[in-house]
N, C-alpha and C positions, 0 to 999 in steps of 0.2 A: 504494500500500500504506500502510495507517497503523500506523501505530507509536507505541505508549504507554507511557511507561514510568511507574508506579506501585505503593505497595507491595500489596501483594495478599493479604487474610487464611484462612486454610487453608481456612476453610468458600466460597472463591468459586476454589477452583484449579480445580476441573474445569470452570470457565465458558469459559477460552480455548483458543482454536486450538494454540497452540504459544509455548514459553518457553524464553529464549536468556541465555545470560551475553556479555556484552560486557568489553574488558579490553585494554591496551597487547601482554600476551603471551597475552591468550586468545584475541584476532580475535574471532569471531564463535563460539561454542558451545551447540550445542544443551544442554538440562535433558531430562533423561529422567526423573530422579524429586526429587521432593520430601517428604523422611522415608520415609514408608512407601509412598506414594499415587505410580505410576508413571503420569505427565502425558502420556508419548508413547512409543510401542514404537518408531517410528525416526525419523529425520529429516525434520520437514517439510519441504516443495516451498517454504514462505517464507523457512525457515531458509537452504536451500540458496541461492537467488537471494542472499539477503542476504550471504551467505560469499563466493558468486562475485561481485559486487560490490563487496564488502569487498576480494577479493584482486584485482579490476582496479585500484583505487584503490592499493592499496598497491603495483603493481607500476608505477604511472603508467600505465595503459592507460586506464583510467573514464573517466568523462564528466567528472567534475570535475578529473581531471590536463589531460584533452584540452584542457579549456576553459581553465585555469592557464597551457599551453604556448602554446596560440593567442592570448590576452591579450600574450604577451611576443615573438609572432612580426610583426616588421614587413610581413610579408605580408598579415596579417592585422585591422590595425589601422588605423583613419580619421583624418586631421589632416584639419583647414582652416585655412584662414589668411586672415583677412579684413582687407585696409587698412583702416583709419579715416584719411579725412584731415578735418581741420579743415573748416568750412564759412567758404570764402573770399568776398568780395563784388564 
C-alpha cells in the first residue's frame, strides 16, 4: 500500500481514494468531509487495514512488536564465535 502524505489544494480533493488524520490520541481516523465537499460517505477498506494495524502495533501483536520481541528472545538470535590464533612458525 502506498502512503503519501502531502498538502493537498481544494481544487485536487476529489482526486484521492481516501483521507485519514493521524495523531498520538487520534490512532488512525478517517476524514469524511473537508469544508463543505464530503470526500467519503464511510470508511475505506484502506483506512480500516490501516487502524487494525495500527491497533496490533499498539497492543504489541504487529509484525513490528513481533519482530522487536524476537530480536530480544535468545531463542531467536545467532552468535558465532570465531578463535583467531596468531600465525605461529
Amino acid at each position: 500500500m502506498k502512503i503519501k502524505e502531502e498538502d493537498i489544494p481544494l481544487q485536487k480533493i476529489d482526486q484521492y481514494d481516501e483521507y485519514i488524520l493521524t495523531g498520538t490520541s487520534l490512532n488512525i481516523m478517517p476524514v469524511r468531509q473537508i469544508n463543505d465537499l464530503v470526500v467519503q460517505e464511510q470508511v475505506g477498506e484502506k483506512t480500516k487495514l490501516l487502524q487494525k494495524l495500527f491497533k496490533e502495533e499498539a497492543a504489541g501483536v504487529g509484525v513490528v512488536a513481533k519482530n522487536k520481541k524476537m530480536a530480544k528472545d535468545p531463542r531467536y538470535s545467532m552468535s558465532m564465535t570465531v578463535d583467531v590464533h596468531p600465525d605461529t612458525p
